[in-house]
C-alpha positions as CSV (number, residue, x, y, z in Angstrom):
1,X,-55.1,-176.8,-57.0
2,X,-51.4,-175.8,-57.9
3,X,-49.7,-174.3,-55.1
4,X,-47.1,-171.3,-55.4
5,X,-43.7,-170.6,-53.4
6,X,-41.5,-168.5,-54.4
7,X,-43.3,-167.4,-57.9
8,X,-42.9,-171.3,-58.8
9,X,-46.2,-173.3,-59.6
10,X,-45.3,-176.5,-57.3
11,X,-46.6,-180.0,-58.9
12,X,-48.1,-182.2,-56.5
13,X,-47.4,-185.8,-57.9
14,X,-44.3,-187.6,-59.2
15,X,-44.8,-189.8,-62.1
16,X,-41.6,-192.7,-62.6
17,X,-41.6,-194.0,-66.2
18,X,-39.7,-197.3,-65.2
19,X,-38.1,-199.6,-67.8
20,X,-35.7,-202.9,-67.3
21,X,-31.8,-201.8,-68.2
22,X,-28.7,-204.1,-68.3
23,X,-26.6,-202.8,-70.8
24,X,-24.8,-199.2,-71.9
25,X,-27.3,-199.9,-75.2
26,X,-30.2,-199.4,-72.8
27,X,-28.6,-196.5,-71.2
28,X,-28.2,-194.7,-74.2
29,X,-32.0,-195.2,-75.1
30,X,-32.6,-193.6,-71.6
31,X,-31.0,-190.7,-72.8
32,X,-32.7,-190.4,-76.2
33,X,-35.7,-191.3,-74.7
34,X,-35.8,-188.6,-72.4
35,X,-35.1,-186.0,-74.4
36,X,-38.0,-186.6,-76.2
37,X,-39.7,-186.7,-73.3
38,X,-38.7,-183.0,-72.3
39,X,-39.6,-181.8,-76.0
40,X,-43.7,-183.7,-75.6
41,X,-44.0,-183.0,-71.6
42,X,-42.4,-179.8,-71.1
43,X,-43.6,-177.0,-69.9
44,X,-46.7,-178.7,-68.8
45,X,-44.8,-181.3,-67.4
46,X,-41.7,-181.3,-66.0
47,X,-38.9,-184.2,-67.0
48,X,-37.0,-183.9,-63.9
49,X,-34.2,-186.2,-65.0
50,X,-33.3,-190.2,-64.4
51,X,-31.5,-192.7,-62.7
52,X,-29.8,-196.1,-63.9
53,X,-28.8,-199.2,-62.2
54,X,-30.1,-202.4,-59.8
55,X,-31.6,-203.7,-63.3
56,X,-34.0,-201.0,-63.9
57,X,-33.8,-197.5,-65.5
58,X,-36.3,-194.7,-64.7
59,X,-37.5,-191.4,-65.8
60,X,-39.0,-189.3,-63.5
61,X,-41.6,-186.6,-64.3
62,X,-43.2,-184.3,-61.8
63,X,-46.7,-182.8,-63.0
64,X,-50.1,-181.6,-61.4
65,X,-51.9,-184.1,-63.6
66,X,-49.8,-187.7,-64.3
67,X,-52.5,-190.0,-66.0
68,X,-52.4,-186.8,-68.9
69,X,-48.6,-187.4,-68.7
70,X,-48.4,-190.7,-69.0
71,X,-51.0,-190.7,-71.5
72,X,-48.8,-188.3,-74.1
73,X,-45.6,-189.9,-73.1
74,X,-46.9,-193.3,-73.9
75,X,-46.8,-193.0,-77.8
76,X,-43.3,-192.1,-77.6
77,X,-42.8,-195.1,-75.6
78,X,-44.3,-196.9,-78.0
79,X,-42.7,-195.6,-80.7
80,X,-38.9,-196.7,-78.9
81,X,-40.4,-200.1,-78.8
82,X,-40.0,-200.8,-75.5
83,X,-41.6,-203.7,-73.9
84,X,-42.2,-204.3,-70.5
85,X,-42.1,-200.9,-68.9
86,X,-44.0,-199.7,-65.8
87,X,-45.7,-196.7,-64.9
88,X,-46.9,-195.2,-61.3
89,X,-47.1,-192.0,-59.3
90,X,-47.2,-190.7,-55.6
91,X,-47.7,-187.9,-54.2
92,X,-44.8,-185.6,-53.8
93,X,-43.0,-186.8,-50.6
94,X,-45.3,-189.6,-50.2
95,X,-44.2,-193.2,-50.4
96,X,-47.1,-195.2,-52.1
97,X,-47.4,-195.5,-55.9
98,X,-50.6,-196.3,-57.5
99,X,-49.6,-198.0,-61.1
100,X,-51.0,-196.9,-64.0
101,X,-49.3,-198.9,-66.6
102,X,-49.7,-201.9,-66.8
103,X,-53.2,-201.1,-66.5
104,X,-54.7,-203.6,-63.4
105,X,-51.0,-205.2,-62.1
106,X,-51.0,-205.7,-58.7
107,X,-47.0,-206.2,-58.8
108,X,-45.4,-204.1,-56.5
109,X,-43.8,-201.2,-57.7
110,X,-40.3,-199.8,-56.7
111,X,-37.5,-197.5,-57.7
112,X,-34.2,-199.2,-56.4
């Protein structure tokens, strides 16, 4: 169930939309990226902003429901062509993610 505070609806998980990033190129899809992001997700969802460096770039979303997330931000993913991204979410100020993209990997998942 949502939970409220202060008039707020709080949203339990935290989904990270992870991506590999070496370059100012890649950085610059971040930002494009999540922009769309906030116009597919939002208010639903909520884009809750992104970090860059240690070889990775992420895009973290915090929502009541992340497979239905990840599920509508996937096609724009898709549509960036970006290969080789990760998806997974915790609970909000847990530390565990479960994946959910690639569907069935058993790598571990971080956010460095």
């Amino acid at each position: 169930a949502l939970g409220m505070q202060g008039g707020e609806v709080r949203m339990r998980y935290h989904l990270v939309l992870q991506f590999p990033a070496s370059s100012i190129v890649d950085f610059n899809i971040l930002i494009e990226l999540e922009d769309s992001l906030h116009k597919i997700l939002e208010p639903e969802h909520q884009v809750d902003g992104h970090d860059f460096g240690s070889g990775q770039m992420n895009i973290f979303v915090i929502t009541e429901h992340p497979r239905a997330a990840f599920t509508l931000a996937k096609d724009t993913l898709g549509s960036a062509d970006l290969q080789n991204f990760k998806a997974a979410y915790r609970e909000a100020g847990g530390d565990d993610y479960e994946i959910i993209w690639p569907a069935g990997s058993s790598e571990p998942f971080e956010v460095l």
